[in-house]
Structures are given as structure tokens and as C-alpha cells.
N, C-alpha and C positions, 0 to 999 in steps of 0.2 A: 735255836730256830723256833719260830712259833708261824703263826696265822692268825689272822685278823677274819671275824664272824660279823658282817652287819644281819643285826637283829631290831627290824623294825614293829614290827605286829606282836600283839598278845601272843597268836599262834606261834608265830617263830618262836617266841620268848620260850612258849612249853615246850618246842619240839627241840632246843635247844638245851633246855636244862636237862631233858629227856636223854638225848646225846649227850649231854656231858657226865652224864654219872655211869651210863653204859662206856665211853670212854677211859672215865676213871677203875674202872673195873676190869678191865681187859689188860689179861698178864701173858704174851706171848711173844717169841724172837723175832717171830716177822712185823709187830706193831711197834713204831717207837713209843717210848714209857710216857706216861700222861704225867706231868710235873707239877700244873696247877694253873688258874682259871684266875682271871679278874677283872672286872666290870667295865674297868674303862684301859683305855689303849697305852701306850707309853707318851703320850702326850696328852695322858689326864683328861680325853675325850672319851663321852658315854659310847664304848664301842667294846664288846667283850674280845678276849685275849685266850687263847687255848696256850700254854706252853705245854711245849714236848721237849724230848731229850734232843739233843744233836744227832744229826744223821753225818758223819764226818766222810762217807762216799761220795758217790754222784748222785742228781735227785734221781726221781721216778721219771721224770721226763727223759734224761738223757738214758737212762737204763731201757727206757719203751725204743727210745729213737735206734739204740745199740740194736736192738733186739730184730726191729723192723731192716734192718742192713742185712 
């Protein structure tokens, strides 16, 4: 599983490196594990790329929607 980050501005570009190394650093059971980071997308377009581990449950959405029932 991953996500897609558009980072258009200088700023973004900091606040994003900024977040990505506090990402890479974060060791705990409730955060999926940070895998690794690259520049452009899976179709070799400039668009950074966060992978993470598999979440093999239900997302966060449907665990809120559970909750709100």
C-alpha cells in the first residue's frame, strides 16, 4: 500500500522532506512501518511516493465508519 504526495512549491518540498524523516523514524504498533520514499510515481512521473507496509485489515475509513454505528 502506499500514497501519492503532490509537492509543488519549495515549501512543500521542505515540509516534506521534513515529514519524511520524522516518518522514517517513527517505531511504533499503531504506525505502519515506513519502507522507503521515491521521487517520482510508478509511472516514472515527478510525483513523490511514501511506501509503507501493508495494512492487511480494513482501512481507517471503514474502522471510523464502524465506530460512528
Amino acid at each position: 500500500m502506499y500514497n501519492i504526495f503532490w509537492v509543488d512549491s519549495w515549501i512543500n518540498k521542505k515540509y516534506f522532506q521534513i515529514d519524511l524523516i520524522i516518518i522514517s523514524k517513527i517505531n511504533h504498533s499503531s504506525v505502519l512501518k515506513f519502507i522507503g520514499y521515491s521521487p517520482k510515481d510508478f509511472k516514472d512521473r515527478p510525483r513523490p511516493v511514501i511506501l509503507t507496509q501493508y495494512a492487511s485489515n480494513d482501512t481507517l475509513e471503514d474502522l471510523i465508519l464502524i465506530e460512528r454505528k
